[in-house]
N, C-alpha and C positions, 0 to 999 in steps of 0.2 A: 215788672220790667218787660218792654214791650221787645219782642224780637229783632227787631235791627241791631239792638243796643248789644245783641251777642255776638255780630258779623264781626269785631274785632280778633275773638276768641275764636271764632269757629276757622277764620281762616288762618290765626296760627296753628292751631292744631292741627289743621291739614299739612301745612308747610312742613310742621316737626314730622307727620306720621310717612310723608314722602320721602323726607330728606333722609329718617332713620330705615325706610324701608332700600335707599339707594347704598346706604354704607355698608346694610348687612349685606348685598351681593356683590358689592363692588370690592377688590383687594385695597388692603390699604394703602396709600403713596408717601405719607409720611406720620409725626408723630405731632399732636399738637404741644405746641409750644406754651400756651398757655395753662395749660394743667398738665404738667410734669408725673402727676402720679395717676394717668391714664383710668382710672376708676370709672367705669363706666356710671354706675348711680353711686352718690355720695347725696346726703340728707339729714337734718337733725330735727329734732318733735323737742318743744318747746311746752312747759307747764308751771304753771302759779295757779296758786290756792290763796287766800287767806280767811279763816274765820273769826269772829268774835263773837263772844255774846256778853250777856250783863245790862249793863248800863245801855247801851247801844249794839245788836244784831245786826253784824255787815256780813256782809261776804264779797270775796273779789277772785275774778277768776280771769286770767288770760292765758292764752293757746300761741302757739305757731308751729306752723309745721312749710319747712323749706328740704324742697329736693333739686339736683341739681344729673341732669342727663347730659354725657359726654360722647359725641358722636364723632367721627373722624372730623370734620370739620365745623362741628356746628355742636355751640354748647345752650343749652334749654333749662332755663331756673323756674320754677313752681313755688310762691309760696301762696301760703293762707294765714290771718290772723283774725285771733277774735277775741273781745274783752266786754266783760260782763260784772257790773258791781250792784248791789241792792244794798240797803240800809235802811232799817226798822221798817221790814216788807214796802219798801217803795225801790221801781228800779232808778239807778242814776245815772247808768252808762250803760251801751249793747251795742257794740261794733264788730261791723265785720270786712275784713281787708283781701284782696286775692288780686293776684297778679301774676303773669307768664308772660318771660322774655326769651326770644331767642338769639344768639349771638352768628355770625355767621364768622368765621377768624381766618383771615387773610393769611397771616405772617405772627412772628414772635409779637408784636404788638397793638395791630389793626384791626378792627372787625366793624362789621356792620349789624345793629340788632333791629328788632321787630320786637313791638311792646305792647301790652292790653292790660289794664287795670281798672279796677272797680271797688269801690269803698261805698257800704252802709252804713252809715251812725245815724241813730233815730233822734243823737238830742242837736245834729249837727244844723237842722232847720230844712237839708236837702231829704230827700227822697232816695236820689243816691248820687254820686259822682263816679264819670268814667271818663275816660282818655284811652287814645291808640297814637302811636308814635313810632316813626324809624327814625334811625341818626347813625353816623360815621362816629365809631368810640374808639380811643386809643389808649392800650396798657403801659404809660409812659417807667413804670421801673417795677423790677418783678424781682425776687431773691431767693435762692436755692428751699428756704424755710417755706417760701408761700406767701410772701408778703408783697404785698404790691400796690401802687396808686394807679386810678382810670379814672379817665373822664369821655363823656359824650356827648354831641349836642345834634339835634334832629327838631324836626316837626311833626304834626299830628293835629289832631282835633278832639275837642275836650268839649262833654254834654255833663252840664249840673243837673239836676234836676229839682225842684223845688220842692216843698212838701205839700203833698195836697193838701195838709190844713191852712198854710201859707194862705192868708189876703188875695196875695199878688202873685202873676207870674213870671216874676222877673228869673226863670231860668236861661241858664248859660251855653249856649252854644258858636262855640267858633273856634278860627285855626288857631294853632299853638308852636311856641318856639321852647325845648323843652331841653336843658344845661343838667346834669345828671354827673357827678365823682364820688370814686369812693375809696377809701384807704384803709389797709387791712396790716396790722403789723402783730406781728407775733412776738411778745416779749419775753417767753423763754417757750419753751417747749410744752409745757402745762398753762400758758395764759395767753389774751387773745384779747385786742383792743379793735376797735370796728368803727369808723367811721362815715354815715352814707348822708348824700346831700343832692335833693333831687329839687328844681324850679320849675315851673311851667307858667309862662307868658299869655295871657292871650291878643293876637295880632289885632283885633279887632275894637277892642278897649283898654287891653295895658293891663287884664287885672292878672295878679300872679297869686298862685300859691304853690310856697316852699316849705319843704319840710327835713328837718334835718335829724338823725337818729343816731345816738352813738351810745356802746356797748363794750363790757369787759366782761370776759368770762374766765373762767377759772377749773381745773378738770380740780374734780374730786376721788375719781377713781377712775381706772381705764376710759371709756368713753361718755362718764357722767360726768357734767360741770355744770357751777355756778354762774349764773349768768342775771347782772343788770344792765337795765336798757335804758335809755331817757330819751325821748321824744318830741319836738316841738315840730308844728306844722302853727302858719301864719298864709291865713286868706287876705287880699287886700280889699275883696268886696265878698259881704256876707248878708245872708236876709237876715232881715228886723231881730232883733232883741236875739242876735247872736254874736258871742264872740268870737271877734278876728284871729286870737290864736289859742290854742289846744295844747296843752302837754300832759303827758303821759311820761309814769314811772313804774318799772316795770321788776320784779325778781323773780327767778321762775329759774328752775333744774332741765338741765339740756342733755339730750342723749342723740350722740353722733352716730351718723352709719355709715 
């Protein structure tokens, strides 16, 4: 990847290391309303295995690891995913996912973020996909437990990139109109349903991809739980002899911090 493709990332993380280096000298003025339980880092590491053998030798493995940094006014999400499957020594699948957003929170329900994302899958036909994006998000209802719906819409600009074995180079680049909610409800005190739905337009042909991912977890003991995910992303324009949409099924033991 050639270096401009990181100017996304590099200048978030300038933004975050300014803005966190203002709040540690600056007194504080108020408390943020959007996370009530003021935790400066909160994070949870994300793990599945499965093996077989016999008849057929698979193995399936996926990761994630999400951190979440609370700043007087500016809240900063970190994750990374990756998934890795082989079957009778041939591989099937090998992704890898990362993204940082920054949130900037006005009031009990307003904020402005700054986004950077980047997705490799080798059988995806791209080389890799990335986008950068700001938008106006609103936290439209929040509840003492943590549960809450947002939604936000912004622009950016979104580069596919093809795969160099690809024919053609019919890679993607142009601006983007990008519709982003998500719904978190807590259904008792031990379980936890997760709703997220993120679109991306492009201005320039129409082509979208949306990807929707929804999750239940479950604690099994202090801060370990069960956790499945189910996945579906839907490209409307894909190179040759790829399919338009992807899903992904996920079980994997979560440990909160």
């Amino acid at each position: 990847m050639k270096a401009r493709y990181h100017l996304p990332f590099i200048a978030l993380l300038a933004t975050q290391a300014v803005h966190a280096a203002e709040n540690e000298t600056t007194p504080a003025k108020k408390t943020n309303p959007q996370n009530k339980t003021q935790k400066p880092w909160q994070g949870s590491v994300e793990l599945g295995v499965i093996l077989t053998t016999g008849n057929s030798d698979t193995t399936n493995i996926n990761s994630k690891f999400n951190l979440v940094q609370q700043l007087e006014t500016w809240r900063n999400t970190y994750t990374f995913t990756s998934l890795y499957a082989n079957s009778d020594d041939t591989k099937t699948e090998e992704q890898y996912r990362g993204a940082i957003q920054s949130d900037y929170i006005f009031n009990d329900h307003q904020f402005w973020y700054i986004r950077g994302a980047y997705d490799k899958n080798l059988f995806s036909g791209y080389d890799y996909q990335s986008s950068a994006s700001t938008g106006y998000g609103n936290r439209f209802w929040q509840e003492e437990d943590g549960s809450y719906l947002e939604g936000s819409v912004g622009g950016g600009y979104r580069n596919n990139k093809i795969d160099e074995d690809n024919t053609t180079d019919d890679s993607e680049r142009t601006p983007i109109v990008r519709f982003s909610g998500t719904y978190e409800k807590h259904l008792s005190t031990t379980s936890l349903f997760k709703q997220e739905l993120n679109t991306e337009i492009g201005t320039e042909n129409g082509s979208s991809i949306t990807e929707s991912v929804s999750s239940l977890q479950a604690n099994v003991v202090d801060n370990l739980a069960m956790k499945v995910s189910y996945r579906v992303k839907y490209s409307s324009d894909v190179p040759a002899d790829t399919e338009k949409t992807d899903t992904e099924t996920t079980v994997s033991m979560l440990y909160s911090f």
